[in-house]
PAZA-660662 format. One record per residue (C-alpha): x, y, z; residue in three letters. Coordinates in steps of 0.25 Angstrom, whole numbers, always signed. Example, Ala and Ser with C-alpha at 12.3 -4.5 7.8 and 13.67 -1.06 7.14 Angstrom:
<recs>
xx=+49, yy=-18, zz=+31, res=Ala
xx=+55, yy=-4, zz=+29, res=Ser
</recs>
This chain:
<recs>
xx=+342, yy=+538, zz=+343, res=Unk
xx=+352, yy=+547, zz=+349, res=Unk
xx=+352, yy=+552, zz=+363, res=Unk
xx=+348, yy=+565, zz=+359, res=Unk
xx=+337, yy=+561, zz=+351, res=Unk
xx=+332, yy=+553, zz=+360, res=Unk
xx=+335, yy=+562, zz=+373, res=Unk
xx=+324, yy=+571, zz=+365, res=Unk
xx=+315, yy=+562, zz=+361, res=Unk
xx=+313, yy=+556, zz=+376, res=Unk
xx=+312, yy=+572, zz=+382, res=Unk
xx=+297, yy=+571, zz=+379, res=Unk
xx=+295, yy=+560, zz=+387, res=Unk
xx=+302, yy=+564, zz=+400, res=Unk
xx=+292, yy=+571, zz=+406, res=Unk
xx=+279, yy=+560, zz=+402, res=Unk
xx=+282, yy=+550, zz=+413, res=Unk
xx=+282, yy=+555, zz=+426, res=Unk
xx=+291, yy=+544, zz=+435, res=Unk
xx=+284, yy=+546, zz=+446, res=Unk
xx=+270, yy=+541, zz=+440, res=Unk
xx=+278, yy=+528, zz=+437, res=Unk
xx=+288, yy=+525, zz=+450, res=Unk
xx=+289, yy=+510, zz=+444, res=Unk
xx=+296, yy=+515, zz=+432, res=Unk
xx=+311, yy=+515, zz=+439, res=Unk
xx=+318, yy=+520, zz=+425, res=Unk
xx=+312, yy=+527, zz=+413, res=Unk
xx=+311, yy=+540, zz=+404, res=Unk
xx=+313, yy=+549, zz=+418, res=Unk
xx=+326, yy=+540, zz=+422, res=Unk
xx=+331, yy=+536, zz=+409, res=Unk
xx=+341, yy=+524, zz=+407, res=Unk
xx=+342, yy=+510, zz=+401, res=Unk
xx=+329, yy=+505, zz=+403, res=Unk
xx=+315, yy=+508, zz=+410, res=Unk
xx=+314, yy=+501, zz=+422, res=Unk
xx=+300, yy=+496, zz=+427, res=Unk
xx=+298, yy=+492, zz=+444, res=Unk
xx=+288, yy=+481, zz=+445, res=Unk
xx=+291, yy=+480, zz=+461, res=Unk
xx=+303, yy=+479, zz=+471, res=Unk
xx=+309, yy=+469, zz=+465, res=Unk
xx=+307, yy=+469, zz=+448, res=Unk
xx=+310, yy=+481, zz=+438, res=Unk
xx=+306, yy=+479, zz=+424, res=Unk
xx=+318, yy=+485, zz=+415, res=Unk
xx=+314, yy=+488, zz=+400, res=Unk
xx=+320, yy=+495, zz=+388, res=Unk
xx=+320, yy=+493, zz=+374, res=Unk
xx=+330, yy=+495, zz=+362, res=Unk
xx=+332, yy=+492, zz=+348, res=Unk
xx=+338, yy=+497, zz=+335, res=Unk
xx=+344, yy=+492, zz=+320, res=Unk
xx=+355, yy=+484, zz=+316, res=Unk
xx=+369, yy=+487, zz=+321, res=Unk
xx=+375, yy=+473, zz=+315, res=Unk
xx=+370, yy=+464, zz=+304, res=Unk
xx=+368, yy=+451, zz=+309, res=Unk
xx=+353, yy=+450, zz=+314, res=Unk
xx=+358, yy=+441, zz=+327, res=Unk
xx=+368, yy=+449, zz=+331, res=Unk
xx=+360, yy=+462, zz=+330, res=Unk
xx=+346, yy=+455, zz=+338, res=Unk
xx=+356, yy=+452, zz=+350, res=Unk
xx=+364, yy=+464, zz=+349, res=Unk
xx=+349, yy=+472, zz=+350, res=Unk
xx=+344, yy=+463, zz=+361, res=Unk
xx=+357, yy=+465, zz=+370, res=Unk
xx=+356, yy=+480, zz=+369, res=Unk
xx=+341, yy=+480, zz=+372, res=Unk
xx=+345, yy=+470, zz=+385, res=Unk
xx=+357, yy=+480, zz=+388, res=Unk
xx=+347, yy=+490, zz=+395, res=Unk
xx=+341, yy=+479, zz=+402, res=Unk
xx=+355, yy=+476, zz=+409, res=Unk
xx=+359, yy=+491, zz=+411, res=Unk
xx=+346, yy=+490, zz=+420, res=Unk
xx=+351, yy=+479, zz=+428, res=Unk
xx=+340, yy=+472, zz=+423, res=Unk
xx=+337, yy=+457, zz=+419, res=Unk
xx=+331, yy=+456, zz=+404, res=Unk
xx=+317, yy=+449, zz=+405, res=Unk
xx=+311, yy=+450, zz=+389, res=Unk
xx=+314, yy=+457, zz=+375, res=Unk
xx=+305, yy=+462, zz=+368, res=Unk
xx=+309, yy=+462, zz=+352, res=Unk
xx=+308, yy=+475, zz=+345, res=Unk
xx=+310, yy=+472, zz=+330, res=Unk
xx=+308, yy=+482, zz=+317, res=Unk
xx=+312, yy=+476, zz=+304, res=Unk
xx=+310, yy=+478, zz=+289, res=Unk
xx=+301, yy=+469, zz=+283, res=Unk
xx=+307, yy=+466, zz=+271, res=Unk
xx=+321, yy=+461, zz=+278, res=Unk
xx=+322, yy=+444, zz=+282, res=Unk
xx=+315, yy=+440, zz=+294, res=Unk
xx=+325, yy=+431, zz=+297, res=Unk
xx=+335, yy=+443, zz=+301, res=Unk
xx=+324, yy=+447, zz=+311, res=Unk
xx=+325, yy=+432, zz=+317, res=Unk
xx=+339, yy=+434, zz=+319, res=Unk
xx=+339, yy=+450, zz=+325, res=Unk
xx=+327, yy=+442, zz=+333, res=Unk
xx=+335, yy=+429, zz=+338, res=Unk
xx=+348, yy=+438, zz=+343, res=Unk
xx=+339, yy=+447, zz=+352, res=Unk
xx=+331, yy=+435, zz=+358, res=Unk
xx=+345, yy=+428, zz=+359, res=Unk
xx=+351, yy=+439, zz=+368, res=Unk
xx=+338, yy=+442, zz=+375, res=Unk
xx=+338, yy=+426, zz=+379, res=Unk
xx=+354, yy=+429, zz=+382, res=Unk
xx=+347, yy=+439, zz=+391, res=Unk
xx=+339, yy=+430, zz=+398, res=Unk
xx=+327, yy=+436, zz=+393, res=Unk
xx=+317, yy=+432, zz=+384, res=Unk
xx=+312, yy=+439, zz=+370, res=Unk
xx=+296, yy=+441, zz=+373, res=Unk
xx=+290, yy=+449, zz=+361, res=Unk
xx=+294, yy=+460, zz=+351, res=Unk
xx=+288, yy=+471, zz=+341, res=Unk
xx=+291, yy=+470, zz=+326, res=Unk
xx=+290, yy=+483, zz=+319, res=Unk
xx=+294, yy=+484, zz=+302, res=Unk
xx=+306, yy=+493, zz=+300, res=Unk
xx=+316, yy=+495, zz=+289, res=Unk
xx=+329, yy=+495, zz=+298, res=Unk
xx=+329, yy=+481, zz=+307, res=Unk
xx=+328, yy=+485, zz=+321, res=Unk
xx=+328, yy=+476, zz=+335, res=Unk
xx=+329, yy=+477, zz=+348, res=Unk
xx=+322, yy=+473, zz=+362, res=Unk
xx=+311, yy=+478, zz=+371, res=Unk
xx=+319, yy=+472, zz=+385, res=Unk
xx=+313, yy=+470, zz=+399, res=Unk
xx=+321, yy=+467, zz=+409, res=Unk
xx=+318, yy=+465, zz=+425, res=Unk
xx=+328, yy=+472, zz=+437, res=Unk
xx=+325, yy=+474, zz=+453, res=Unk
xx=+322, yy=+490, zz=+456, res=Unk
xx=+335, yy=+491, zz=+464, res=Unk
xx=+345, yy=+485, zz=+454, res=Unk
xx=+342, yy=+494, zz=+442, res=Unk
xx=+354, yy=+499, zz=+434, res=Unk
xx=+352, yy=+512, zz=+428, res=Unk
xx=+363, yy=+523, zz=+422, res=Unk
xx=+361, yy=+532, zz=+436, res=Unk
xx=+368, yy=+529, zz=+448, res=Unk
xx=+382, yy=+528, zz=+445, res=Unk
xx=+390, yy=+536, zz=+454, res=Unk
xx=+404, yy=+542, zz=+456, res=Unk
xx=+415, yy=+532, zz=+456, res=Unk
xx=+406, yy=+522, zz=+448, res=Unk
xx=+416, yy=+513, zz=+438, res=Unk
xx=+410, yy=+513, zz=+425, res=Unk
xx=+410, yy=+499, zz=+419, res=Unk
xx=+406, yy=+497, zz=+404, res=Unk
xx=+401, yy=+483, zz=+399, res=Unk
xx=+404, yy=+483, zz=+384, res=Unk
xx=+412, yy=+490, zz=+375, res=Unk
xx=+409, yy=+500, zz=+365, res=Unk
xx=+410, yy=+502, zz=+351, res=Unk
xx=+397, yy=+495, zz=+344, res=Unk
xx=+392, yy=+509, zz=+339, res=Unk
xx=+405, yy=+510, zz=+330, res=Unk
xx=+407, yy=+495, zz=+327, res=Unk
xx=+393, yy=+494, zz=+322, res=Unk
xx=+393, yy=+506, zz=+314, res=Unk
xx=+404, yy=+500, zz=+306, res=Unk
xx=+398, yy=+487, zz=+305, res=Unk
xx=+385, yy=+495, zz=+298, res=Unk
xx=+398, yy=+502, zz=+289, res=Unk
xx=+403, yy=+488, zz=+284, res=Unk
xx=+418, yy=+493, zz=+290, res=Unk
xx=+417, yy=+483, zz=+304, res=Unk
xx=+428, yy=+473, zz=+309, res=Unk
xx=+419, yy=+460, zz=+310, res=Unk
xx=+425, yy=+457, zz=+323, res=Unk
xx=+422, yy=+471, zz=+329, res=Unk
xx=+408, yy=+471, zz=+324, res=Unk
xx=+407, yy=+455, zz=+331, res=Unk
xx=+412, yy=+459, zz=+344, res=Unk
xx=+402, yy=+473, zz=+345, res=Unk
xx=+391, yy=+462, zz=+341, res=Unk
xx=+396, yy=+454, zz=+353, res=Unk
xx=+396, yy=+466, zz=+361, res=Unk
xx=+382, yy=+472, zz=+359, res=Unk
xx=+377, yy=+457, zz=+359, res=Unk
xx=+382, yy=+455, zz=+374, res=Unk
xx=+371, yy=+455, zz=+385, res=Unk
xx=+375, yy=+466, zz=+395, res=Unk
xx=+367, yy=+455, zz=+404, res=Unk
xx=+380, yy=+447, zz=+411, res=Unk
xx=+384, yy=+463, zz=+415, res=Unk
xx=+371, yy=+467, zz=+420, res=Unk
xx=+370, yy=+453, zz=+428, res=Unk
xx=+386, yy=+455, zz=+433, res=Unk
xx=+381, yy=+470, zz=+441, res=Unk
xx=+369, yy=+466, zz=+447, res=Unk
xx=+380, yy=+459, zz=+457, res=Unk
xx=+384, yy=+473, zz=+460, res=Unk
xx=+370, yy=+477, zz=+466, res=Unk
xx=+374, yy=+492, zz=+470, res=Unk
xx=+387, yy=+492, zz=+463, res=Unk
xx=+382, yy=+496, zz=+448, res=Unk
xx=+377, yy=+511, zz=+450, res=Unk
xx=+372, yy=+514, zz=+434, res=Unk
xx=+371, yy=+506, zz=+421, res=Unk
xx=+369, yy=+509, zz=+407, res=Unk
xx=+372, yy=+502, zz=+395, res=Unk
xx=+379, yy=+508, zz=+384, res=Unk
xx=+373, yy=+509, zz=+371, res=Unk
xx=+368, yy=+519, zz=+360, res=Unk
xx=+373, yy=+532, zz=+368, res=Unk
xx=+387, yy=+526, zz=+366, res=Unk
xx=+396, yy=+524, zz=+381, res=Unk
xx=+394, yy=+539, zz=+385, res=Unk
xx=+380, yy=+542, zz=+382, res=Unk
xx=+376, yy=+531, zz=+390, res=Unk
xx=+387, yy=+535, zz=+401, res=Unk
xx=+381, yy=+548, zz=+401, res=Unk
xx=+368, yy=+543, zz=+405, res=Unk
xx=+374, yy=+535, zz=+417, res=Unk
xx=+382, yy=+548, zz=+420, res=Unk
xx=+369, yy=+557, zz=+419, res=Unk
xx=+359, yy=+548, zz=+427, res=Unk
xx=+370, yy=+546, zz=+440, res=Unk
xx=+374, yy=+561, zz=+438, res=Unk
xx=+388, yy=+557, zz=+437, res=Unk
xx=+399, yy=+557, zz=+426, res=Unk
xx=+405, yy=+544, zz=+419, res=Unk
xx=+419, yy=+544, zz=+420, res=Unk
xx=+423, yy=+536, zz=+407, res=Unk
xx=+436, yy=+532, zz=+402, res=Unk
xx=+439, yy=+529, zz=+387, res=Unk
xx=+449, yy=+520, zz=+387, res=Unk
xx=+442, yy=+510, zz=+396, res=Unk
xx=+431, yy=+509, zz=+388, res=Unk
xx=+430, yy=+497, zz=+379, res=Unk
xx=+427, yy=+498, zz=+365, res=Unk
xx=+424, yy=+487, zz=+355, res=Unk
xx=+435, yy=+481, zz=+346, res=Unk
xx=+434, yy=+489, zz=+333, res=Unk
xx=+428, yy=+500, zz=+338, res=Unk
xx=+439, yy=+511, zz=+338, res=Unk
xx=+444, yy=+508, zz=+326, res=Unk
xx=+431, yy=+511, zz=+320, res=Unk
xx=+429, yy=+523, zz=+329, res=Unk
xx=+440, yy=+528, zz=+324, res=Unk
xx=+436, yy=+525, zz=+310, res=Unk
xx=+425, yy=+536, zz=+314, res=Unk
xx=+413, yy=+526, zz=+312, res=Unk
xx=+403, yy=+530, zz=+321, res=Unk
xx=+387, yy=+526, zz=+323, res=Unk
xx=+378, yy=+538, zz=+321, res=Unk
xx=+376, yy=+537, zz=+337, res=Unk
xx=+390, yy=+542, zz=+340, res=Unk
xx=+387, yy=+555, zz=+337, res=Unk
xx=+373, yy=+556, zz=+343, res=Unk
xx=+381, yy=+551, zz=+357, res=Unk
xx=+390, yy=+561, zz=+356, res=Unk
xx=+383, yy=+573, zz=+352, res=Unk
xx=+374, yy=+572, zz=+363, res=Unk
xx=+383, yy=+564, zz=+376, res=Unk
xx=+395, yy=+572, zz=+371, res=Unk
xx=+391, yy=+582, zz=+381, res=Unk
xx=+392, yy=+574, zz=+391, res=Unk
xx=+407, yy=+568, zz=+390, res=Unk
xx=+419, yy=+573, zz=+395, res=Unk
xx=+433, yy=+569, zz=+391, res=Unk
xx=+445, yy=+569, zz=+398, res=Unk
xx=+452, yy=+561, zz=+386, res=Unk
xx=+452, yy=+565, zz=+372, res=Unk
xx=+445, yy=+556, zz=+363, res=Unk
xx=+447, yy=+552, zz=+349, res=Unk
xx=+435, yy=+554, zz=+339, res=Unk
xx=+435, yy=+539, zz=+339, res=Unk
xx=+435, yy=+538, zz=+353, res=Unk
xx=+422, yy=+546, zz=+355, res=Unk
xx=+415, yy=+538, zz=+345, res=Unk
xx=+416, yy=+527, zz=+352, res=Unk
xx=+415, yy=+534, zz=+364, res=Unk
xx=+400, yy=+538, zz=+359, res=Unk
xx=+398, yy=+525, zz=+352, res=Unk
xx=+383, yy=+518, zz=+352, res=Unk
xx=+382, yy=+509, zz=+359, res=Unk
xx=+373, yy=+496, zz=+355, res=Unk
xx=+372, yy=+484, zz=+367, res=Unk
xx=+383, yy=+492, zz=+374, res=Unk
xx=+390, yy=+488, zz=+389, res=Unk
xx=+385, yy=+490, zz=+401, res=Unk
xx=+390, yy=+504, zz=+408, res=Unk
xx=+389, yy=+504, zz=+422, res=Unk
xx=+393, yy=+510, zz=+433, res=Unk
xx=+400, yy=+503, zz=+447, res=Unk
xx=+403, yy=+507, zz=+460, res=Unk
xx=+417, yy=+509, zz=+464, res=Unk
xx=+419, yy=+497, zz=+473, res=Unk
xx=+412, yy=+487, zz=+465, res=Unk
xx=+419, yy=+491, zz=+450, res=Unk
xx=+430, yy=+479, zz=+451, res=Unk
xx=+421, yy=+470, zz=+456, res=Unk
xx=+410, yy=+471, zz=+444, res=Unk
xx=+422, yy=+472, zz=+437, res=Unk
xx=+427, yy=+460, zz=+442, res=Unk
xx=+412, yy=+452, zz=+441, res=Unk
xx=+411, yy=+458, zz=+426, res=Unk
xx=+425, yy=+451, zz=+423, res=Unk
xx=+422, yy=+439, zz=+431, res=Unk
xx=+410, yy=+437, zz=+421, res=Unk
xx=+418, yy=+441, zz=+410, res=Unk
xx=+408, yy=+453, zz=+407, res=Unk
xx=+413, yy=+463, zz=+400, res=Unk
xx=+416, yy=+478, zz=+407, res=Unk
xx=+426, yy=+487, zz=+407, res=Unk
xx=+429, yy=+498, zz=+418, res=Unk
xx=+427, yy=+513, zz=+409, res=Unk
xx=+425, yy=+522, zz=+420, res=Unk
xx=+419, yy=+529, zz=+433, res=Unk
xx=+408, yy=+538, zz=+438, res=Unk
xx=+412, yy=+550, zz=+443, res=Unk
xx=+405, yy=+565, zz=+448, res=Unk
xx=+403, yy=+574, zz=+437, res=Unk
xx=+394, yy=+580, zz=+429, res=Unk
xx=+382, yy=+571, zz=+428, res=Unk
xx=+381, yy=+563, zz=+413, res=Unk
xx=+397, yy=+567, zz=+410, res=Unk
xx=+406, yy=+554, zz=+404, res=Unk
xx=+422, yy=+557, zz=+406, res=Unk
xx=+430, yy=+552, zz=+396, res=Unk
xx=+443, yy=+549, zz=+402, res=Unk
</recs>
């Protein structure tokens, strides 16, 4: 679902819950972001979110792992540890069981990669395969990451690189490079865990975090800019993208959720370079099991740098946090 439709569709639902009636429930509908969190006592937050969807790759492994990390991502974006899945399965009855086995074994693979366990699931009958988790993780009161905070002269860190929404679009279109399809798979496989675990040793340091997925770099940047009041300064070239995935921007494919990401964050940007069509393609590419997009206060950038590097983590340096109009992404 777009961010449009689903803006509308929540609306309803904003004014049902009053948060003071519930003083436990530390994120939710009335503070939107990654996942809800859930105070047990001073020490222990639960952390819970949920996420699922169809096929993006063939092989029935590959896309039971590539789901599970993507669930698992929000998890981290939390600064939460991952405790249990849950699987959330709908499959057509008359396709082999043994490709749910397989969509079955890569999720509980990553999940035990994860450190957590696979306790349960729900099976519904559907005529598109579907898969994904239910994910409960555990974090202290005073360590929570969410996309608010950042402030100005935050350095803007990015943990993956994007490109899947194009690279997999191709792949459904038969017209993919086999070795830019493998390394997006590697990509959205890859636990956002050994990040998540290199800045909780920057307590204080790490302002606001999200992790960048279906509302492409710059919708999700937008919400980090929105909830800290503050604008993303972001610059183009420094962004990484995924071997392959220019050429076929530039081919012009495109997944249906490019568009939706800019109809409605287009608004929002402001560009202080030109951009070919290509480039904005990419730079509203869905996202699926994106990077980590966080935010680091001056002083401490080089040195998470330095620790991501050190443990040969992924990250690239793509911009700053600067004053402006709160929710605005610079393209410079």
């Amino acid at each position: 679902m777009g961010p449009e439709a689903l803006a509308q569709v929540l609306r309803p639902l904003a004014g049902m819950f009053d948060p003071a009636r519930y003083p436990d429930l530390l994120q939710g509908l009335a503070q939107p972001d990654d996942a809800a969190v859930w105070r047990l006592d001073g020490e222990r937050a639960l952390v819970l979110t949920s996420d699922f969807f169809p096929p993006l790759v063939d092989d029935p492994y590959d896309f039971g792992a590539i789901a599970a990390a993507n669930a698992l991502s929000d998890l981290y974006a939390m600064g939460a540890d991952a405790l249990l899945g849950i699987n959330l399965v709908g499959f057509p009855p008359d396709l082999d069981p043994g490709i749910l086995t397989q969509i079955l074994r890569g999720g509980a693979e990553k999940v035990a990669e994860a450190g957590a366990v696979i306790a349960g699931g729900h099976t519904t009958s559907d005529p598109e395969p579907k898969y994904g988790l239910a994910v409960v993780g555990m974090v202290h009161p005073e360590r929570i990451l969410t996309k608010g905070g950042a402030r100005p002269g935050d350095r803007l860190f990015l943990g993956k690189p994007i490109g899947t929404g194009v690279i997999t679009t191709a792949h459904k279109r038969g017209n993919v490079e086999p070795l830019h399809l493998e390394a997006a798979v590697a990509s959205m496989s890859r636990l956002n865990r050994f990040a998540a675990e290199i800045l909780r040793r920057f307590p204080g340091a790490i302002h606001a975090a999200t992790d960048v997925t279906g509302f492409s770099l710059v919708g999700h940047g937008h919400e980090m800019a929105e909830h800290s009041g503050l604008t993303l300064r972001i610059q183009w070239g420094a962004v990484p993208r995924l071997e392959g995935a220019e050429i076929l921007a530039e081919a012009a494919v495109a997944p249906g959720g490019t568009r939706r990401n800019e109809s409605y964050f287009g608004e929002w940007m402001r560009y202080t370079r030109e951009l070919s069509e290509s480039e904005r393609r990419l730079l509203f590419d869905p996202q699926t099991s994106g990077g980590l997009l966080f935010a680091a206060a001056p002083d401490q950038a080089e040195a998470v740098r330095r620790a991501f590097e050190e443990a040969s983590e992924p990250l690239w340096p793509v911009g700053e946090v600067v004053e402006g109009i709160a929710g605005a992404i610079e393209i410079v």
